[in-house]
C-alpha positions in Angstrom: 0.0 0.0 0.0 1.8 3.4 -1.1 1.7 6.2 1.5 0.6 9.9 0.1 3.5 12.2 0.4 3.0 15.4 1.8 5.5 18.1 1.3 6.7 19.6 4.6 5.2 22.9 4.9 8.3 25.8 5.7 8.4 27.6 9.1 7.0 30.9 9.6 10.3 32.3 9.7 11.7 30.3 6.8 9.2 31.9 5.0 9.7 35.4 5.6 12.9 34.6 5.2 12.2 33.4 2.2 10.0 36.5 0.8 12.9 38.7 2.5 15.1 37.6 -0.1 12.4 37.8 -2.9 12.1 41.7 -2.5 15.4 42.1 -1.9 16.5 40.8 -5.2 14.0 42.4 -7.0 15.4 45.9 -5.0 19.0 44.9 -5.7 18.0 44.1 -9.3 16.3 47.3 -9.5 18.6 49.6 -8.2 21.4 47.9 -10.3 19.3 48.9 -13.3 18.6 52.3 -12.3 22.6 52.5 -11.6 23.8 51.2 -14.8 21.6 52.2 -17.2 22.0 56.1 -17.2 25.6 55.2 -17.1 25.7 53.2 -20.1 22.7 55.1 -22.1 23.8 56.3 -25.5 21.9 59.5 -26.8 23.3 59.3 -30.4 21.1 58.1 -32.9 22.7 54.6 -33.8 24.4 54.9 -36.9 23.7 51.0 -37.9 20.5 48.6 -38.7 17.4 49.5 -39.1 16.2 52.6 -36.2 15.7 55.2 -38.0 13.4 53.5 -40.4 11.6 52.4 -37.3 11.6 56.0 -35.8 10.5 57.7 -38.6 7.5 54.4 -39.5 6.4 55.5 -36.0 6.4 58.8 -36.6 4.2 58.7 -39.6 1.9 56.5 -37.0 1.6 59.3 -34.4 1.4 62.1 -37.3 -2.2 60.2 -38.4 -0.1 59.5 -42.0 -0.7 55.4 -41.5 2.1 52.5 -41.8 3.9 54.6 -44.7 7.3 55.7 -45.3 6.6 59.3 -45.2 9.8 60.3 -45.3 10.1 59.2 -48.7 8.6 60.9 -52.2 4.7 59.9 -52.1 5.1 58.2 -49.0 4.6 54.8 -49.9 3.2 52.3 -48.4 5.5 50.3 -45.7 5.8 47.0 -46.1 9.6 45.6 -45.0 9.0 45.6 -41.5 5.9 43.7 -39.4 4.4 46.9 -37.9 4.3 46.3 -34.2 7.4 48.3 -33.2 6.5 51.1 -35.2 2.9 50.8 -34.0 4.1 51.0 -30.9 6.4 53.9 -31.1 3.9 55.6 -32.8 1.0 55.5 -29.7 3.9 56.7 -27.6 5.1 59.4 -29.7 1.5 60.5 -30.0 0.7 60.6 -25.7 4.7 61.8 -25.2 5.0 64.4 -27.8 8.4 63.2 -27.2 11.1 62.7 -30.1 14.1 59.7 -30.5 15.0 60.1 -27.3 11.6 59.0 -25.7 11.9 55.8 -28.0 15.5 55.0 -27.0 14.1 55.6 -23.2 11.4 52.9 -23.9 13.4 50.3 -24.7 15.7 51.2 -21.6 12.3 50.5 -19.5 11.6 47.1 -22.1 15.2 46.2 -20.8 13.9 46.5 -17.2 10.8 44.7 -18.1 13.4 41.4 -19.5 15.4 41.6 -16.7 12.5 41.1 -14.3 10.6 38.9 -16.8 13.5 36.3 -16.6 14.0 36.7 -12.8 10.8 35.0 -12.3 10.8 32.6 -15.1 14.2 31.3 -13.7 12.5 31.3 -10.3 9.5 29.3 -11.3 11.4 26.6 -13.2 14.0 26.3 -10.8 12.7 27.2 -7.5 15.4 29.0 -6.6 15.9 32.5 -6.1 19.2 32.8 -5.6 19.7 31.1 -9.2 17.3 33.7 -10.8 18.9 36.5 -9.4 22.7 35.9 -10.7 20.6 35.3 -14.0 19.4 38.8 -14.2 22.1 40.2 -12.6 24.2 38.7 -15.5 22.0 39.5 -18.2 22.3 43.8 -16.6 25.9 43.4 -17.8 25.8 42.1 -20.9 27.0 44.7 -23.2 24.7 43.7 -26.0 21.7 43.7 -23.8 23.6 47.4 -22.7 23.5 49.1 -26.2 20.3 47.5 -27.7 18.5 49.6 -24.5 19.4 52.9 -26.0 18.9 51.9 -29.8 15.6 52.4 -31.4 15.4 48.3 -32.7 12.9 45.7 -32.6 15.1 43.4 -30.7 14.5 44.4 -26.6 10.7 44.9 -27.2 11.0 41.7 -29.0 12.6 40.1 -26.4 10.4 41.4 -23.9 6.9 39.7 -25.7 9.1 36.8 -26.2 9.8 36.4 -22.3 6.1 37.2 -21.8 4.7 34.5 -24.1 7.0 32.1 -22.0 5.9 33.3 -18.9 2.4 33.0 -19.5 2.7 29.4 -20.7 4.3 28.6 -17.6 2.3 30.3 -15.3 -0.9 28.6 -17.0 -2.9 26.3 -14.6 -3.8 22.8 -16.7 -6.0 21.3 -14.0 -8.8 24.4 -14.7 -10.3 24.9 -18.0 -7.8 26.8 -20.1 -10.7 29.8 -20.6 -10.3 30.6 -17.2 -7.0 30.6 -17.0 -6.0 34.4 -17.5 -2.5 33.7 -18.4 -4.0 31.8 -21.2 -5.0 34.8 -23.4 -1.8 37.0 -21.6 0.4 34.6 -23.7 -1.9 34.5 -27.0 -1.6 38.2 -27.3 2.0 38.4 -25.9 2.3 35.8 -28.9 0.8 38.0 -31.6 2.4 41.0 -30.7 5.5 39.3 -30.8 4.8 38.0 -34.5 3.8 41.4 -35.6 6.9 42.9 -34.0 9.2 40.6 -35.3 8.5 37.5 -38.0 10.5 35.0 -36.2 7.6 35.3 -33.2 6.2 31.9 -35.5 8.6 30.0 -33.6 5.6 30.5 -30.8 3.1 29.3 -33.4 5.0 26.0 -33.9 6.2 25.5 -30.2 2.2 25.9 -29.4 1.1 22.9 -31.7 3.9 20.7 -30.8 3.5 21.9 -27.1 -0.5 20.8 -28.0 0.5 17.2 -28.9 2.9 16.1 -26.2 0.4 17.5 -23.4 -2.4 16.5 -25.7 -4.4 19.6 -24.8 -6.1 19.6 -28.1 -8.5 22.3 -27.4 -6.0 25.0 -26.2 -3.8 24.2 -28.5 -6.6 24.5 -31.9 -8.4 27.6 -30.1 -5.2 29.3 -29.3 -3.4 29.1 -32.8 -7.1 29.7 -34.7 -7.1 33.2 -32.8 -3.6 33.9 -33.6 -3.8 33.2 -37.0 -6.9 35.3 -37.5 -5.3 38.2 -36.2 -2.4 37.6 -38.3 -5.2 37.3 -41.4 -5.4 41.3 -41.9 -1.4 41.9 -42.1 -0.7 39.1 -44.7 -3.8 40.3 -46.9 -2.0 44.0 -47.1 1.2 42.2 -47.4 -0.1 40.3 -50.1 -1.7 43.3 -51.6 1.6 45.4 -51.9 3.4 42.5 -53.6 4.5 39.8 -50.8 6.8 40.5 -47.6 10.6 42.0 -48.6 11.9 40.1 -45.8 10.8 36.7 -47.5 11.9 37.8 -50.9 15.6 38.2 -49.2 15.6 35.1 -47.7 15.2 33.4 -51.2 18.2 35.2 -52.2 21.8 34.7 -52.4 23.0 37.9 -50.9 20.5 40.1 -50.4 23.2 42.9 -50.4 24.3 41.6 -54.3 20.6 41.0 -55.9 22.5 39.7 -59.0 23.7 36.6 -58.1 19.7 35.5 -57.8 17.8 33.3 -56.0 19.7 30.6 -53.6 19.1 27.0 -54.9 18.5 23.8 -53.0 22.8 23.3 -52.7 23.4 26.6 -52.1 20.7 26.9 -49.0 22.6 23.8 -48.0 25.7 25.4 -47.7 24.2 28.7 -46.0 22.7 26.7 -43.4 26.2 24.9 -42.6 27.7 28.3 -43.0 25.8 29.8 -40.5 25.9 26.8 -38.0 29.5 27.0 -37.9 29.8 30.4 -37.3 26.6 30.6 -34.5 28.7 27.9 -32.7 32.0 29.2 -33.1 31.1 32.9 -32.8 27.7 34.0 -32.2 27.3 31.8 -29.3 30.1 32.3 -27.2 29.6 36.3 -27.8 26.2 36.8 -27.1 26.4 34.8 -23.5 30.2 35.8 -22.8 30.8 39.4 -24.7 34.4 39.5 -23.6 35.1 36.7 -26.2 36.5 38.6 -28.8 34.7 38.2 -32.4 36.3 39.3 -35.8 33.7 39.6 -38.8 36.3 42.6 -40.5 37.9 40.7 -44.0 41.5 40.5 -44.1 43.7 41.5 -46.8 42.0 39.0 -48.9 38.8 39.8 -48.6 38.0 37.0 -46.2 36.3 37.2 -43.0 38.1 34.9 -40.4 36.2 31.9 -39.0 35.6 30.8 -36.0 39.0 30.3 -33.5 39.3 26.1 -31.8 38.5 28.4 -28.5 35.1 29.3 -29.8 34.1 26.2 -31.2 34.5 25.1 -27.7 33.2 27.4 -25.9 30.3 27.5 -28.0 30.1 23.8 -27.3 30.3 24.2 -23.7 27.6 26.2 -24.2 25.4 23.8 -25.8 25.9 20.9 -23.6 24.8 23.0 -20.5 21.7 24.5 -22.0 20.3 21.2 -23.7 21.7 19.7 -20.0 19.5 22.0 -18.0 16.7 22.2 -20.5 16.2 18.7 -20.0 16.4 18.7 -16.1 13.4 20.9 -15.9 11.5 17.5 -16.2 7.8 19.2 -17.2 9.1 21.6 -19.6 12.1 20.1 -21.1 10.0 19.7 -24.4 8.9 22.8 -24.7 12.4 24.5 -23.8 13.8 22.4 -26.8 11.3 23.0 -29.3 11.7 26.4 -28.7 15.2 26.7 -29.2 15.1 24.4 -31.7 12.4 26.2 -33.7 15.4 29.7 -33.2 18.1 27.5 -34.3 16.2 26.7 -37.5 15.6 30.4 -38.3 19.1 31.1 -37.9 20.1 28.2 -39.8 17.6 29.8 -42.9 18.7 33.4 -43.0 21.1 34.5 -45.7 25.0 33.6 -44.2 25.8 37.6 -44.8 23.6 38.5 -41.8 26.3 38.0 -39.2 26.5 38.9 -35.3 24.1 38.5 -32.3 21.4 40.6 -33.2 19.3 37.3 -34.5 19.6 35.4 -31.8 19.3 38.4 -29.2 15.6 37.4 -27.8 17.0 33.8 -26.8 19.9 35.1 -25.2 18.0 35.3 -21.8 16.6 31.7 -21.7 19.8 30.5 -23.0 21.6 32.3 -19.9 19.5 31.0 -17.7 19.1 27.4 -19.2 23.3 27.8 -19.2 23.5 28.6 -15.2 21.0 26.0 -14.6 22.7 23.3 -16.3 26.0 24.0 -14.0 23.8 24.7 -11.3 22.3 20.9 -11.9 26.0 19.7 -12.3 27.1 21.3 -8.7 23.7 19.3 -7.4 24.8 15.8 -8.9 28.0 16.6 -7.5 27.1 17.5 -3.9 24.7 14.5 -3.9 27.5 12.4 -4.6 29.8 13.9 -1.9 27.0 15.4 0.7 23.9 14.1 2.5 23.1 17.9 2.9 23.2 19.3 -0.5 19.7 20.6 -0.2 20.6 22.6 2.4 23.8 24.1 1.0 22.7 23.8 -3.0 20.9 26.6 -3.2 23.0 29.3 -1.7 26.2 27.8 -3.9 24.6 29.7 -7.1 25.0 33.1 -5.8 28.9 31.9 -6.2 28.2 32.2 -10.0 28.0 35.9 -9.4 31.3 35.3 -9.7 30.8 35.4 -13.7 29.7 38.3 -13.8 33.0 39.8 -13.9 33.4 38.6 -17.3 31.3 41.6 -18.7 33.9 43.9 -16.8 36.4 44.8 -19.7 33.2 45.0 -22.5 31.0 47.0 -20.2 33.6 49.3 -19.5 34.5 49.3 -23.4 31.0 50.1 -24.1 30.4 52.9 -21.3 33.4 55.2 -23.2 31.7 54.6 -26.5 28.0 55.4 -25.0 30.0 58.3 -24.0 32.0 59.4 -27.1 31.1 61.7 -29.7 30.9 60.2 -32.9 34.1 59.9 -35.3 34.3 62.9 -37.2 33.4 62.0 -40.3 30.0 60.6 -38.4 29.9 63.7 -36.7 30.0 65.8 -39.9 27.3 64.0 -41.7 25.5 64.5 -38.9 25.9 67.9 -38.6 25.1 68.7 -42.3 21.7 66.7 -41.8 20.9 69.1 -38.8 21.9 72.3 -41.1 19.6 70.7 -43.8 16.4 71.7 -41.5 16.6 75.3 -41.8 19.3 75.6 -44.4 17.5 74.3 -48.0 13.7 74.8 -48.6 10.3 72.8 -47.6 9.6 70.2 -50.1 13.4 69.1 -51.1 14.4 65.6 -51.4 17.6 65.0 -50.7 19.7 61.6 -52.1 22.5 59.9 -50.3 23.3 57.4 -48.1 21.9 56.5 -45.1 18.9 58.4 -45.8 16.7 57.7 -43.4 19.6 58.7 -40.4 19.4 62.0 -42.5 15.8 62.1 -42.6 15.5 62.1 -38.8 17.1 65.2 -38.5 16.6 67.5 -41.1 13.0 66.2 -41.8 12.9 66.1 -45.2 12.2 63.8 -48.1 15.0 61.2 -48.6 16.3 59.1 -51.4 19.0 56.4 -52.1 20.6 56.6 -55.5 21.4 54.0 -58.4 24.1 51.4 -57.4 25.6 51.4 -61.0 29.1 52.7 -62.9 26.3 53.8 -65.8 26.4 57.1 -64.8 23.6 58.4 -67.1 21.4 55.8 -65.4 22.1 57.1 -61.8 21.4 61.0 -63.2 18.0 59.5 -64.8 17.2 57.3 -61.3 17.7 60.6 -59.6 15.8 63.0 -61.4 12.6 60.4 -61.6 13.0 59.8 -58.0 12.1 64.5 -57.6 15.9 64.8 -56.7 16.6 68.4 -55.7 19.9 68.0 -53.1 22.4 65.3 -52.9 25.2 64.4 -50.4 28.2 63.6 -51.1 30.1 62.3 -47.7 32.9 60.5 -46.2 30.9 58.0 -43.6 32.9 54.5 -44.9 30.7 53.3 -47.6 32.2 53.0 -51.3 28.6 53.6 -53.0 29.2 57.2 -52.9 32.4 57.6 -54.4 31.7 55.0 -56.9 28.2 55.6 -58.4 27.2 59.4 -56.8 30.3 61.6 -56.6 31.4 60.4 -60.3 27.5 61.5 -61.5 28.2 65.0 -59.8 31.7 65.3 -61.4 30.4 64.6 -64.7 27.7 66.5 -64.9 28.9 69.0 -62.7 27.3 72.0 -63.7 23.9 70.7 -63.1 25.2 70.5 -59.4 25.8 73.1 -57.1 27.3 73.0 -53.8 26.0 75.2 -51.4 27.0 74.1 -47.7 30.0 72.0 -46.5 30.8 70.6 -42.8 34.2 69.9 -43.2 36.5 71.4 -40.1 39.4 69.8 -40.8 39.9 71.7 -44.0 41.5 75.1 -42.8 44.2 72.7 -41.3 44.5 70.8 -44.5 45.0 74.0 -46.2 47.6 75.8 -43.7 49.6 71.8 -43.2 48.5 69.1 -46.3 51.8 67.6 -45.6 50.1 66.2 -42.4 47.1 65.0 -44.4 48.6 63.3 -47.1 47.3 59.9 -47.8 44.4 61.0 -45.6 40.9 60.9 -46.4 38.4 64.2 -46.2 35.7 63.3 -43.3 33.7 66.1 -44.7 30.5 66.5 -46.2 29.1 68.2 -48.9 25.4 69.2 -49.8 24.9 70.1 -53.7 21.8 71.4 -55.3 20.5 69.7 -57.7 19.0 71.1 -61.1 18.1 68.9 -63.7 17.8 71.5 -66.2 20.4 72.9 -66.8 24.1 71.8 -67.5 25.2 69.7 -70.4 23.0 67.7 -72.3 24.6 65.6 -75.2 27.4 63.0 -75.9 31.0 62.0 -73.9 33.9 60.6 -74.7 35.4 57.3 -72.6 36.8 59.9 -69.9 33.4 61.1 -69.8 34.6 64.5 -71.1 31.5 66.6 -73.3 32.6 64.9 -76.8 30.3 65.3 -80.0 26.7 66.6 -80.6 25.8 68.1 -77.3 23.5 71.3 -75.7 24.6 73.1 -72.8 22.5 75.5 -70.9 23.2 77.7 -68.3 21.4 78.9 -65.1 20.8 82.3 -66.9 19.1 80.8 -69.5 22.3 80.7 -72.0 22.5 77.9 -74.5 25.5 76.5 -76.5 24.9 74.1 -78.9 26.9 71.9 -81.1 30.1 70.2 -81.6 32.1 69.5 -78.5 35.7 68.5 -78.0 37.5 67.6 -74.8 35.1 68.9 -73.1 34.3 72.6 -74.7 32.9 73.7 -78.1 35.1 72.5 -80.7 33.7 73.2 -84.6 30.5 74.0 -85.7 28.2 75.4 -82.8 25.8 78.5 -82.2 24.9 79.9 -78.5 21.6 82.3 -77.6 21.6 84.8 -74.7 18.5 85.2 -72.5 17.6 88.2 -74.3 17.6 86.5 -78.1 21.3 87.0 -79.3 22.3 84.6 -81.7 26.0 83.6 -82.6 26.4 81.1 -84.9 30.3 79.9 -86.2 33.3 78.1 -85.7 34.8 77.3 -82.2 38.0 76.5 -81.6 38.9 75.1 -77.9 35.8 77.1 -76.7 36.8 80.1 -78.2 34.9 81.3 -81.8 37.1 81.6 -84.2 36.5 83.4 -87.6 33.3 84.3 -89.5 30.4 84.4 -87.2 26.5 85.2 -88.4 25.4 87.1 -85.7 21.5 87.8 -85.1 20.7 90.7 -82.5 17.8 91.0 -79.9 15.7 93.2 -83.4 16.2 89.7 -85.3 19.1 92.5 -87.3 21.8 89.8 -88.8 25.6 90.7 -89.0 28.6 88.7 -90.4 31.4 89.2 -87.5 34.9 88.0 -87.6 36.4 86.7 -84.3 40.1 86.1 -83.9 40.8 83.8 -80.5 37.3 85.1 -79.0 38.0 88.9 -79.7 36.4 91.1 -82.1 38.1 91.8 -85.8 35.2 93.1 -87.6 31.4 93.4 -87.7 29.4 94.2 -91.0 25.4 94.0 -91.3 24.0 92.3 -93.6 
């Protein structure tokens, strides 16, 4: 006969004990936050990814415009991104009246929200508090967990709905009907707001139906995905409206960044997926947990970007063997910890092997911390079980020794506090500058072209363009004037696009450009010592006016000089036409004035040269004779 075992209910003291430590961890977690963060926090408007296309999507939100990129010509619809971040940003923009900054300070308080989020889902799985406490404490200090808090990115509000959905799955009672269950619909929306923030939030979709079938909790499980799906019904019919999602159109692509090499085939997908398990093993890994371990994604003098070191391979697999190790001594929900990560690891596997670095796999990083520190924390208890009757009693308090690995995140967070705390590099600094100037400084209406547009559309809120990524340089002048081009910029931020496609269009047709303001500090020194910036770059940058109609019109030679049949009009309204030569007139050409002079003859090196007709401003015609540009004789006919 089996006897019912009851578990021993804690002493009153043992328990307040016990709830002691609760709020004091919360406090110390708390006050830690509240300590680092406005250490740490980065008021420059990140200069990478994707933020200010978020920023200014929300902005369009809160300015009653809809999901539409507003900031460029027509505003057209916006369909690269799901819309939840933007929607979000947009409601708070709208109560706030608040600009970048209130964003970046949102996903400080998201930060907050994951560090508290994973505090108690590491308590409730492990029952212990001391365990969930050196997990937050070590996620506060992870320098990637640092600067996503003060960037204006999907990931930390990501993260957050991501640790929600989990939460709410755990917390759900199954011995009550799941309707009744409040955590229930908590995790259905966390769910959908997490798919329309980010597309890899289906990893939910999938963990819930397999979650379904090992529980067999059919009902939940159909209810719960057939609301989920209907509320993802209205964003795929728009999708599908405005031509299908950009995001799946890159993942069917080679290099999303080089849209000629085409679509990926079955070998080629293959290879990216054993490309990008290598380096997520070797690199990703090992940096997102442990961001002291050095990563190198720069190419070397080849070209090639360095793989993955033997120390990061095993790290990386040290890694592994403790999360799939403590993911499967949670007993209950070993299964849905693996399908979970399983269902990330696939999504990483997928994308394109040119998206590199942590960014991807930034929402797991928590639960993998965690899953990490439980997994030794299980290893410690085999041990003491082994060498001690009274490992329960000292077990628990051993994790707070794991603070102890917290110090790795000394040398990066201190690395990442003086660049929170930098100005940008100069050239950086300058572009910036000249997108600040562009507020005031050219007129309502403009649309400017050059890279990075939306970074320069945040500041100097106007219109924005990109430009043609071609050496046809007729194509990039046609791309910018059916695009409503009035400025470009020309700048010195690090990419080649501009020197290669949009400088060489302004050199060559460089009367229809006109440069009217230049951030460029360093030049007075150039000037006074260029010995000291020889073989140095300009970090300047350059705004030009753009005008379309006027300028040189006609044929080139192969050094793009004006060569053959060609039209040139200038901004008074002056036209030369004819036959051009190393770039002037050069044989047969006429020019009118504004007022309706007329000279028709022979140029010579730009100059006219002998008998002219001549046709005055009364329509009266004269023969003239011109030696070198000057004057010999003039006779009416």
């Amino acid at each position: 006969m089996s006897k019912k075992i009851t578990e021993k209910k804690p002493s009153p003291i043992t328990a307040i004990l016990k709830k002691a430590t609760l709020y004091l961890y919360l406090l110390v977690i708390s006050v830690s936050y509240f300590s680092t963060y406005p250490e740490t926090y980065d008021e420059k408007v990140f200069l990478g990814g994707d933020n200010a296309a978020y920023y200014l999507l929300g902005k369009a939100i809160a300015d009653g415009e809809g999901y539409v990129n507003s900031h460029l010509l027509n505003s057209p619809a916006a369909n690269h991104f799901p819309p939840g971040y933007s929607f979000v940003i947009g409601q708070v923009l709208k109560v706030t009246d608040g600009d970048i900054q209130t964003i970046k300070h949102l996903n400080g308080f998201f930060f907050l929200c994951v560090l508290l989020l994973i505090f108690f889902i590491a308590r409730k799985l492990s029952k212990n508090d001391h365990l969930a406490f050196v997990t937050s404490m070590f996620l506060l200090f992870n320098m990637h967990y640092l600067m996503y808090s003060s960037i204006v990115m999907s990931e930390m509000i990501f993260a957050f709905f991501s640790l929600l959905t989990i939460f709410a799955f755990i917390q759900r009672r199954e011995d009550i009907p799941f309707y009744k269950s409040p955590w229930f619909f908590v995790g259905i929306i966390a769910m959908i707001f997490a798919i329309y923030i980010r597309t890899q939030g289906v990893v939910f979709l999938g963990v819930w139906i397999l979650w379904g079938i090992v529980r067999k909790n059919w009902l939940p499980m159909i209810v719960g995905v057939s609301i989920v799906v209907l509320a993802l019904v209205p964003w795929q019919i728009r999708t599908s409206n405005l031509g299908g999602s950009g995001y799946q159109k890159q993942l069917k692509m080679v290099n999303p960044y080089n849209k000629s090499l085409g679509e990926v085939d079955f070998d080629g997908f293959l290879t990216r997926m054993g490309n990008n398990a290598t380096r997520y093993l070797g690199k990703e890994i090992p940096n997102a947990i442990t961001p002291r371990f050095y990563v190198n994604y720069k190419k070397d003098a080849s070209g090639v970007v360095p793989g993955p070191t033997v120390g990061g391979y095993l790290l990386g697999s040290l890694y592994i063997v403790l999360l799939v190790f403590g993911a499967w001594r949670l007993k209950k929900w070993r299964w849905f910890m693996l399908f979970y990560l399983g269902g990330n690891l696939a999504v990483f596997l997928c994308w394109p092997d040119v998206w590199f670095g942590v960014r991807f796999m930034f929402p797991v990083i928590p639960l993998v911390t965690f899953l990490i520190f439980f997994g030794l924390f299980e290893l410690v208890n085999i041990v003491l079980k082994m060498v001690s009757k009274n490992k329960r009693e000292l077990a628990p308090a051993l994790a707070l020794l794991f603070l102890v690995f917290c110090t790795l995140h000394l040398k990066p967070y201190d690395q990442y506090k003086r660049k929170a705390n930098s100005p940008y590099p100069l050239n950086w600094r300058n572009y910036m500058d000249l997108s600040k100037w562009a507020k005031e400084g050219i007129p309502e209406g403009s649309v400017v072209a050059c890279r990075k547009p939306h970074l320069f559309a945040i500041e100097s809120d106007k219109k924005v363009s990109s430009f043609r990524y071609t050496a046809e340089l007729d194509t990039v002048l046609a791309d910018l004037i059916d695009n409503g081009v009035t400025h470009v910029v020309v700048e010195s931020i690090g990419f080649t696009a501009t020197f290669k496609y949009l400088y060489p269009t302004v050199q060559k047709y460089r009367d229809k450009f006109r440069m009217i303001h230049r951030v460029d500090p360093e030049e007075i020194l150039r000037q006074k010592n260029p010995a000291a910036f020889k073989g140095k770059n300009s970090t300047g940058a350059f705004i030009f006016e753009f005008n379309p109609n006027v300028g040189y019109f006609g044929e080139f030679d192969e050094n793009n000089k004006r060569s053959g049949q060609g039209k040139f009009i200038r901004t008074d309204g002056t036209v030369f036409e004819g036959q051009w030569k190393d770039g002037t007139l050069h044989g047969q050409a006429a020019f009118v004035t504004p007022q309706g002079e007329k000279y028709e003859g022979n140029f010579d090196k730009g100059k006219r040269q002998g008998l002219f007709k001549y046709t005055d401003t009364t329509q009266a015609v004269y023969n003239m004779v011109f030696q070198q540009d000057t004057l010999i004789s003039k006779t009416k006919i």
